[in-house]
C-alpha positions as CSV (number, residue, x, y, z in Angstrom):
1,X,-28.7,-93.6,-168.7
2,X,-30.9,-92.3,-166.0
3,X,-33.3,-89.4,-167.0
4,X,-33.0,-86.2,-165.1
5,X,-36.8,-85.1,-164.0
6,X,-36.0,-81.7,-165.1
7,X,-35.3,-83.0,-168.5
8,X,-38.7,-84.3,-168.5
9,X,-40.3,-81.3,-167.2
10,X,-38.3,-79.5,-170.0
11,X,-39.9,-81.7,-172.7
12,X,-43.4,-81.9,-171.5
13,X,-43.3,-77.9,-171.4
14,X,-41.8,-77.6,-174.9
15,X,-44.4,-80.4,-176.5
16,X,-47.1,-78.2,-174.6
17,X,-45.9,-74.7,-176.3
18,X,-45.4,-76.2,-179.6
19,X,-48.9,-77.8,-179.5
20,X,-50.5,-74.3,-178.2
21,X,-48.1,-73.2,-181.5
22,X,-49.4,-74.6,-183.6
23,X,-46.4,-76.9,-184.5
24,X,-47.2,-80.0,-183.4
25,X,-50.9,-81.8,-183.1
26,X,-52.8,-82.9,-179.7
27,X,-51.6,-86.7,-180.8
28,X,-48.0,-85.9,-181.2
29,X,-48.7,-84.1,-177.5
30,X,-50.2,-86.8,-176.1
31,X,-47.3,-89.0,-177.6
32,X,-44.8,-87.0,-175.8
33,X,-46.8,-87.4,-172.5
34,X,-47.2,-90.9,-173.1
35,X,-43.3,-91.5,-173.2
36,X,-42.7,-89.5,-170.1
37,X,-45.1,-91.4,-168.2
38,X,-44.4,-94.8,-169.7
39,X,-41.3,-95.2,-171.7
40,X,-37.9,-94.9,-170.0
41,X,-35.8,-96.6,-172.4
42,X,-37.6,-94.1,-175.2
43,X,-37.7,-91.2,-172.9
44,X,-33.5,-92.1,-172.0
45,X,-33.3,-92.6,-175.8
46,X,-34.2,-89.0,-176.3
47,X,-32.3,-87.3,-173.5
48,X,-29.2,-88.9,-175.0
49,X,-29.9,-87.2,-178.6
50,X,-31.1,-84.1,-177.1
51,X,-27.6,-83.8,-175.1
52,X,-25.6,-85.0,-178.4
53,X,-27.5,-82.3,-180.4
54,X,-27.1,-79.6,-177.7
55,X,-23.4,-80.2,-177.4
56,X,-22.9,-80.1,-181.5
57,X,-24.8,-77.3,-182.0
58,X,-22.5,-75.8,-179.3
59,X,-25.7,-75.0,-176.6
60,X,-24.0,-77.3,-174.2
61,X,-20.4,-77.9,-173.2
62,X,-19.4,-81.5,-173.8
63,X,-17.9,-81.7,-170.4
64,X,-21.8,-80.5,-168.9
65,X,-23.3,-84.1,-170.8
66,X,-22.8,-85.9,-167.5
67,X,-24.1,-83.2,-165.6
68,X,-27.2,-83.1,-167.9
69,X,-27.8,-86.7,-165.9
70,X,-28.3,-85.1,-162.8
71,X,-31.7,-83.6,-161.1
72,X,-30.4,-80.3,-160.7
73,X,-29.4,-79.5,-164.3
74,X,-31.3,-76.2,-165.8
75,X,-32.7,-78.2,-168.3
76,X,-35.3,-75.4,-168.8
77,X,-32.4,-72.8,-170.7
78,X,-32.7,-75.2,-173.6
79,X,-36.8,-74.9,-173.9
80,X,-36.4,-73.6,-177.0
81,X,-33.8,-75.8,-178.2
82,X,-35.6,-78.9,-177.2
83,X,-38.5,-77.4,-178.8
84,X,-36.6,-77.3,-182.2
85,X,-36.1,-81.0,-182.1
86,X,-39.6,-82.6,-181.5
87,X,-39.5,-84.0,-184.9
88,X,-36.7,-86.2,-184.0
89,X,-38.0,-86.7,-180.9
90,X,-41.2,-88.0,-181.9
91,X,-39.5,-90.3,-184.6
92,X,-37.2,-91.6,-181.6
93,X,-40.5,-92.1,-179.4
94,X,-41.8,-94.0,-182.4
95,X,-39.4,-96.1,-183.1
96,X,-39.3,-97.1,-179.2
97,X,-43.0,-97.7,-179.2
98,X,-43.0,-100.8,-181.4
């Protein structure tokens, strides 16, 4: 699976507002960072279960999951959304970093 740079643009801004939040700590940041820069199997890993959880919670059309792929998706509509799942993000980006 190749990972769209707006999908990591997306992610990087939603780890940054959760961190000014509040909601996640300067480590779990600089984890997210980390993976952006230097994990692409992780960092594929996550875009996958971001688009599975996007199209089952009904924010994304299964038929736009290919599309998600692509450099010119508006990954930036689902800030918020992405934002919800850092948890699981950071537990994918964990379990990749071993």
């Amino acid at each position: 699976m190749r990972v769209s740079r707006n999908f990591k643009a997306a992610l990087q801004q939603a780890a940054e507002d959760a961190c000014q939040a509040g909601e996640i700590s300067r480590w779990e940041l600089a984890r997210v960072r980390l993976a952006i820069a230097f994990r692409p199997r992780a960092l594929a890993e996550v875009q996958g279960c971001v688009i599975d959880e996007a199209c089952r919670a009904g924010k994304m059309a299964p038929q736009s999951a290919e599309a998600a792929e692509a450099d010119g998706f508006d990954w930036a509509a689902l800030l918020e959304f992405i934002k919800q799942l850092l948890p699981l993000i950071l537990q994918i980006i964990s379990i990749f970093s071993v």
